[in-house]
C-alpha positions in Angstrom: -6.1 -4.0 8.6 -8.9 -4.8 5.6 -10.3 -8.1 5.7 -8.9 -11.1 3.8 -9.2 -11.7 -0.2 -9.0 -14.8 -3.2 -8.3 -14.5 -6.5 -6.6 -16.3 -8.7 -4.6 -19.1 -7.0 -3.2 -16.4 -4.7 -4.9 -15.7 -1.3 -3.8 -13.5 1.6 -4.1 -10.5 3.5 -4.0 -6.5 3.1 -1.8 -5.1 5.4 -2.4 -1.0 5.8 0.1 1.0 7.7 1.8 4.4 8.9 4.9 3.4 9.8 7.9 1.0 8.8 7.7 -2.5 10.1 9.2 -5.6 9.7 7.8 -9.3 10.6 5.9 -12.5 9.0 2.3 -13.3 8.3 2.4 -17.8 8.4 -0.4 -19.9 6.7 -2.4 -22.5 8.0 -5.1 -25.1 7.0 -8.1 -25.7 8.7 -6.5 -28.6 10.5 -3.3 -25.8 12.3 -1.3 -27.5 9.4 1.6 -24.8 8.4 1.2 -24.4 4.5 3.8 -21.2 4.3 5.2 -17.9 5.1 5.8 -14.3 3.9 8.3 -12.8 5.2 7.6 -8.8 5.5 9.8 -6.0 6.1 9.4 -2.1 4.7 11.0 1.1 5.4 8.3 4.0 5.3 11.3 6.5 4.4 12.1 4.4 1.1 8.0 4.3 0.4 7.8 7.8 0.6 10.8 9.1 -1.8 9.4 6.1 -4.0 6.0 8.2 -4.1 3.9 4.6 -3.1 3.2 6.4 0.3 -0.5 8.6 0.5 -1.1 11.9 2.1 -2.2 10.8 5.0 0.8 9.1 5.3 -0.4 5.5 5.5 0.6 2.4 2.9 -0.8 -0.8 1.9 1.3 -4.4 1.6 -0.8 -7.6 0.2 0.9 -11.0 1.8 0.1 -13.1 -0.8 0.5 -17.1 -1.0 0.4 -18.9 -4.1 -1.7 -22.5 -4.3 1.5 -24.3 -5.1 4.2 -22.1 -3.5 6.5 -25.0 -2.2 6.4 -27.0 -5.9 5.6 -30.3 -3.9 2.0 -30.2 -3.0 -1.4 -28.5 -3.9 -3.7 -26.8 -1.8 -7.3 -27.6 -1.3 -9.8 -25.7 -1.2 -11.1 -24.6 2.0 -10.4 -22.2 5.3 -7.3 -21.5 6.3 -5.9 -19.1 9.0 -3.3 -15.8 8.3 -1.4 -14.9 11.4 0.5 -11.5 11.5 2.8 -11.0 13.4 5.0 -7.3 12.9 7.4 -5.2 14.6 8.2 -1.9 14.3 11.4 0.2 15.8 10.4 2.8 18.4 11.8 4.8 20.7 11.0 4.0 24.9 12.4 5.4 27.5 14.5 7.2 25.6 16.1 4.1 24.0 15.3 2.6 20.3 13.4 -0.7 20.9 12.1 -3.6 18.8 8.4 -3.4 19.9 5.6 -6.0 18.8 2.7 -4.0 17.0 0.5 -6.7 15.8 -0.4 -10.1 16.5 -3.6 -10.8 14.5 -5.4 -14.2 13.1 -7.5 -14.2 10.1 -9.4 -16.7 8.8 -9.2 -16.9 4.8 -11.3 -18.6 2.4 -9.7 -20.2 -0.7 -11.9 -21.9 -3.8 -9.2 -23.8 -6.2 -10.3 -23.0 -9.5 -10.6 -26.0 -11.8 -9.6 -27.0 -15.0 
């Protein structure tokens, strides 16, 4: 994971990985008010013959959320918190298994740019 970033009226995460995953990263204000989701899912395979994977075999994803994704309301200005949560398929005891590979929080700062 690389920290958080701004820019633009989008604000989100960089996710960097080895392996395919699938899984959601959910928005919320300072307050634990849900503002949105991303929904996430890659297949490393598809990366690769697409030539977006590196040599060392790791990608990046941004989750990105938009100031007015939803059309009904602005966001403010201010902190707001970028949980991850992703799964990946691997194989345990011999069987293939959804397994949970992250659970992380972030904290993101957002500055609305005026008009």
């Amino acid at each position: 994971m690389d920290a958080p970033t701004a820019k633009g009226g989008l604000f989100g995460i960089y996710i960097t990985t080895n392996s395919s995953l699938d899984g959601q990263v959910l928005f919320y204000d300072n307050l634990g008010i849900f503002v949105g989701k991303v929904e996430l899912r890659t297949d490393k395979d598809d990366l690769k013959k697409r030539g977006l994977v590196g040599p060392d075999g790791k990608y990046t994803l941004v989750a990105t959320l938009h100031d007015n994704d939803d059309k009904t309301r602005h966001l403010a200005s201010g902190v707001f918190m970028a949980r991850l949560i992703s799964f990946s398929v691997q194989t345990v005891n011999g069987i293939q298994q959804r397994v949970l590979i992250q659970n992380k929080l972030f904290k993101v700062g957002y500055k609305k740019q005026l008009k």
